[in-house]
C-alpha positions as CSV (number, residue, x, y, z in Angstrom):
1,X,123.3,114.3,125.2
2,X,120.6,113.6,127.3
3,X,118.5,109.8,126.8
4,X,115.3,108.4,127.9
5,X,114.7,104.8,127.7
6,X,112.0,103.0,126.7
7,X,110.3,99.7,127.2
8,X,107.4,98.9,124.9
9,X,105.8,96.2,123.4
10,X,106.4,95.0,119.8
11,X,102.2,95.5,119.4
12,X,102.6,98.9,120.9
13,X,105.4,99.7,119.0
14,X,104.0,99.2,116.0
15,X,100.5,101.5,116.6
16,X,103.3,104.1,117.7
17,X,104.9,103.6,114.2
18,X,101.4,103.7,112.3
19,X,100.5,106.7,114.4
20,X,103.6,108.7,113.0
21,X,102.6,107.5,109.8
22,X,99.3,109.3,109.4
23,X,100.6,112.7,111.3
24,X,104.0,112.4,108.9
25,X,101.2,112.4,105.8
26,X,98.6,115.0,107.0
27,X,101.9,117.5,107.4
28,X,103.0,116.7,104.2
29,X,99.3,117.1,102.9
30,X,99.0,120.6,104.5
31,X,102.6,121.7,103.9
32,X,104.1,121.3,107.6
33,X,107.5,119.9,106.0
34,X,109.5,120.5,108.9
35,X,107.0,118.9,111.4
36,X,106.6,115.8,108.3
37,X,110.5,115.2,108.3
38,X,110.8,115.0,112.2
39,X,107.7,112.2,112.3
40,X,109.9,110.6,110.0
41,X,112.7,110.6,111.9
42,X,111.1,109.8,115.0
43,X,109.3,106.5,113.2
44,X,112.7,105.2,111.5
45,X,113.9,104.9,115.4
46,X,111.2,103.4,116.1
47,X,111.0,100.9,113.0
48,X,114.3,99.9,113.9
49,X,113.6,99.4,117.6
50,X,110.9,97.0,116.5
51,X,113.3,95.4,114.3
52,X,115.7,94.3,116.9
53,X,113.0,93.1,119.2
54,X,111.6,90.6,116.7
55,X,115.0,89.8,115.8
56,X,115.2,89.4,119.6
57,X,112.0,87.2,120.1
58,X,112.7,84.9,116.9
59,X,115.9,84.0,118.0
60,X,114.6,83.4,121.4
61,X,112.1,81.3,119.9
62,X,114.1,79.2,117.7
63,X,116.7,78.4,120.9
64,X,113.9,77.1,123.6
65,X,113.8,80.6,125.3
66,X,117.6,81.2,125.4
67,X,119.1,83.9,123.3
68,X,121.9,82.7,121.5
69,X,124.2,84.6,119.9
């Protein structure tokens, strides 16, 4: 499998994930299932993206900077 890598902000991330949002719920409102599942798939990745980067920066925070495991 081919893979592209990202870098994004945790602000930017989150507009990307409210942008799939509304396109996942106008498909689903005009009946574009297909298209509705894939924005859902695609904003799961990035939820959980997110979720490791604020993990990141909280833990960073808490340890002066450092990450700690």
């Amino acid at each position: 499998m081919d893979s592209v890598a990202l870098f994004l902000s945790r602000e930017y991330t989150l507009h990307i994930i409210q942008a799939l949002r509304e396109a996942k719920a106008k498909c689903e409102g005009d009946g574009r299932r297909i298209m509705a599942k894939q924005y859902e798939e695609v904003e799961t990745i990035m939820r959980a993206q997110h979720d490791i980067a604020q993990s990141i920066r909280e833990n960073m925070d808490r340890n002066g900077g450092d990450y700690t495991i």
